[in-house]
C-alpha positions, 0 to 999 in steps of 0.5 A: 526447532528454528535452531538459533534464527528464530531472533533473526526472523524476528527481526525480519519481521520488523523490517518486513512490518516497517516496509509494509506500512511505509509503503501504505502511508505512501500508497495513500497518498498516491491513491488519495491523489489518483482519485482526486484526479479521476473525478476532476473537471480536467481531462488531461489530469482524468486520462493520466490518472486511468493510465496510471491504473490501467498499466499498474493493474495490468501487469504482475507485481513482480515483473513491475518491481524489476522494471520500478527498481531497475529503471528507477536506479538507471534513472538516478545515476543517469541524472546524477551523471548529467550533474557531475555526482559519482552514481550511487546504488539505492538503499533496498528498503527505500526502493521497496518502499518506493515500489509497494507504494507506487503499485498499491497506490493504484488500487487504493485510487480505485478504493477511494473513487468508488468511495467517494462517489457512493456518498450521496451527492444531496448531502455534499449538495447541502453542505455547499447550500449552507455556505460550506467551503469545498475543503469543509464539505470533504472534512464533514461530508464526504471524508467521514462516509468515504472512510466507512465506505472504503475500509472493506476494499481498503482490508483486501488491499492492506492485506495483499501488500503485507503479502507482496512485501515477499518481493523485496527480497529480490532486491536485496533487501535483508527482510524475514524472507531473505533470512529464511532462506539464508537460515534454509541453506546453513542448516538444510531444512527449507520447510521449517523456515518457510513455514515459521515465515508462513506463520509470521505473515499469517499472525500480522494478517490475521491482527489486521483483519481482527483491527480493520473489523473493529474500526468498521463497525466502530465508524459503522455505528452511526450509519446503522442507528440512522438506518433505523 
């Protein structure tokens, strides 16, 4: 059926996989960050955080993959130029790494705010009357709820990234869409590669949905027996 590219899609696969969950790691920590920015005392750190969000959230994935790649390349060799080092071209995979994170990283500062802010403050309140440090306080309080909290959002997230990783195809990146369509022009049948890509996406989705659930009820355990 696939007529010999089927190992070749594979392997797209894996790289598309590999992109998908470096760039979570990255976008994690951007969202950890820009959340913490968010709720701090300073206004400058607050104001630059929303403009983070704001622009990220505002304009279409596809038109900010261009402008963070592009822009990002020029801003490279300029600054390589300043130094006297020949220019070089970025390696596909970094910048849609670099990419994916940076825009996901937005919407995960979104998740974790939300999060952090249902936790009940009387609790992080106590904690602190006990002679908990801040630092103590978020590993024992807040962390725990936060990740029970956030891990709906976090699911619609994780599984719109998987899906956006198509994008980096676009950059040049050899990743499962890209051989599909070269795989769709050797042997003149788009449709049935496309849809082996389509069931490809489809299969990781669904694992991940399945895994995300499990892990919600797994830390939601002790939030229901307390409800009782």
């Amino acid at each position: 059926m696939l007529q010999g590219y089927g190992a070749s899609l594979l392997q797209g696969a894996a790289l598309t996989l590999a992109v998908a969950l470096a760039s979570l790691l990255l976008a994690l920590v951007l969202g950890l960050a820009g959340a913490t920015a968010k709720l701090s005392n300073s206004t400058f750190w607050r104001r630059t955080a929303t403009v983070y969000t704001t622009v990220i959230r505002g304009v279409p994935d596809l038109v900010l993959m261009m402008l963070i790649f592009y822009g990002g390349q020029i801003a490279v060799n300029a600054a390589l130029a300043a130094l006297g080092f020949e220019s070089v071209d970025i390696d596909p995979f970094i910048a849609g790494v670099a990419t994916l994170g940076f825009i996901f990283g937005a919407y995960f500062t979104e998740t974790f705010r939300g999060a952090i802010q249902a936790v009940p403050k009387g609790q992080i309140e106590a904690g602190r009357a006990f002679g908990m440090s801040p630092g103590l306080v978020f590993r024992r309080i807040t962390a725990p709820q936060m990740l029970r909290l956030a891990i709906p959002s976090f699911t619609n997230n994780w599984l719109v990234l998987v899906k956006s990783t198509a994008l980096v195809s676009l950059i040049g990146l050899n990743d499962m869409l890209q051989r599909a369509q070269q795989a769709a022009g050797a042997t003149r049948e788009p449709f049935t590669f496309y849809l082996a890509v389509g069931a490809l996406y489809l299969a990781v989705t669904s694992v991940s949905v399945l895994v995300l659930r499990a892990l919600e009820h797994r830390v939601s355990r002790g939030a229901k027996v307390a409800a009782l």
